[in-house]
C-alpha positions, -999 to 999 in steps of 0.1 A, spaced: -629 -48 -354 -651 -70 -329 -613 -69 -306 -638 -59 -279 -656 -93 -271 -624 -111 -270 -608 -119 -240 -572 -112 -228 -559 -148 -231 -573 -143 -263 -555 -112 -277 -524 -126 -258 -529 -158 -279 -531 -143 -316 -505 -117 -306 -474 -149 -297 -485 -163 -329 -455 -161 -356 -461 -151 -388 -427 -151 -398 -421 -162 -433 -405 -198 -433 -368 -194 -448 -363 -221 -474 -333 -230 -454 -357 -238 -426 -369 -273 -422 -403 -282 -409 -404 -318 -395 -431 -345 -397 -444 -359 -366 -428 -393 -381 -397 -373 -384 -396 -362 -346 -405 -396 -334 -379 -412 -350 -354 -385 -340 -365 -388 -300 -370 -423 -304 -329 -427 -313 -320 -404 -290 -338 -423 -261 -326 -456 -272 -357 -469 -276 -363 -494 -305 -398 -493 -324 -410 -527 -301 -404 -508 -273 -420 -475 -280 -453 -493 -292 -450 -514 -261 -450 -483 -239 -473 -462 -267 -498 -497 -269 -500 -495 -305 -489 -522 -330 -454 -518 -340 -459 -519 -378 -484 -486 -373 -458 -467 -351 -434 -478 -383 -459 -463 -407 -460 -433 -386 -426 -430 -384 -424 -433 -422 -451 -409 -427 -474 -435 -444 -505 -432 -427 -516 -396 -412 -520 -404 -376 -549 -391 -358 -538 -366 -323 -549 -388 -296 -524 -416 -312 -495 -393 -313 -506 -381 -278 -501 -415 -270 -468 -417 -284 -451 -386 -274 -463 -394 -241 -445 -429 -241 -411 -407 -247 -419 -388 -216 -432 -356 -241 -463 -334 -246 -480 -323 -282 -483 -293 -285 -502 -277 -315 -506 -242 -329 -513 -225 -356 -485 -209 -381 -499 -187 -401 -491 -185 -438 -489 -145 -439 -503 -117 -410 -534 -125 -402 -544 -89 -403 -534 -94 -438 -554 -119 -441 -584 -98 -425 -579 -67 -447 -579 -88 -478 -612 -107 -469 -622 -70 -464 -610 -53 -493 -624 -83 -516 -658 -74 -504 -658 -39 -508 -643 -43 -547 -670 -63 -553 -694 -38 -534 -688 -9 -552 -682 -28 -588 -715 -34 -586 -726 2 -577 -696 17 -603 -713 -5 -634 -745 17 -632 -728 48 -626 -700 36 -657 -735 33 -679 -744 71 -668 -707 83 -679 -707 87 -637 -681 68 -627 -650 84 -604 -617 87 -613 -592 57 -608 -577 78 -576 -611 86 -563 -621 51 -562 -588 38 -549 -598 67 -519 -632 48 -517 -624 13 -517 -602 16 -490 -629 37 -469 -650 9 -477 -627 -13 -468 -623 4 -433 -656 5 -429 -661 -34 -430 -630 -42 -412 -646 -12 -382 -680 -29 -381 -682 -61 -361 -716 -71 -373 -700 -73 -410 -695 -112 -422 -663 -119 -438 -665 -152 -450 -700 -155 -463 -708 -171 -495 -725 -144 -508 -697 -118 -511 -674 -143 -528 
């Protein structure tokens, strides 16, 4: 698809992106969660990091405790106090190719549901292997032509 107009920092940038399942095992900490832990570990009491943060203590508490969702130049401010960056990217829930194919594949259904309903009324509709063959042709075809619009209202 469009690959062409992107550049390499780009393509280097979807490509280190995990889409690795999360193991139920795995746990996925809060940002209240990882400044408490760092926070113990540096021996720093909640006075102190607010001090150094310049935020109230009782909002680094309700950070800490996950009670308020605490906007990125505030937790910028924090992690910076502890002598730490913020770093955030994207984890994607499944491939994003995936995610492409199905945007893709969705709109060619619909497509040619709409073209099979008058052919169904002429007793002209394909066979379910022949249109399997089509929708994924279609399919290609939207995924291969950059000026297609995957997300429009339109096509559902």
């Amino acid at each position: 698809m469009g690959r062409k107009y992107w550049n390499i920092n780009e393509d280097l940038a979807l490509s280190r992106l995990n889409t690795e399942p999360l193991r139920e095992s795995s746990t996925v900490l809060s940002y209240g969660q990882w400044i408490r832990i760092l926070r113990h570990f540096l021996r720093m009491t909640q006075e102190e990091l607010a001090k150094r943060a310049h935020l109230p203590q009782s909002h680094l508490a309700e950070i800490e405790s996950d009670k308020v969702d605490s906007q990125i130049g505030t937790l910028k401010k924090i992690f910076k106090a502890m002598s730490c960056d913020v770093a955030i990217e994207p984890l994607p829930q499944k491939p994003l190719t995936e995610v492409l194919r199905g945007r893709a594949r969705a709109i060619a259904l619909k497509r040619l549901k709409q073209a099979m309903g008058t052919m169904a009324l002429e007793n002209q509709a394909p066979e379910k292997e022949t249109f399997r063959l089509l929708l994924e042709k279609r399919t290609d075809d939207i995924l291969n032509d950059p000026r297609e619009r995957l997300w429009d209202k339109k096509d559902g």
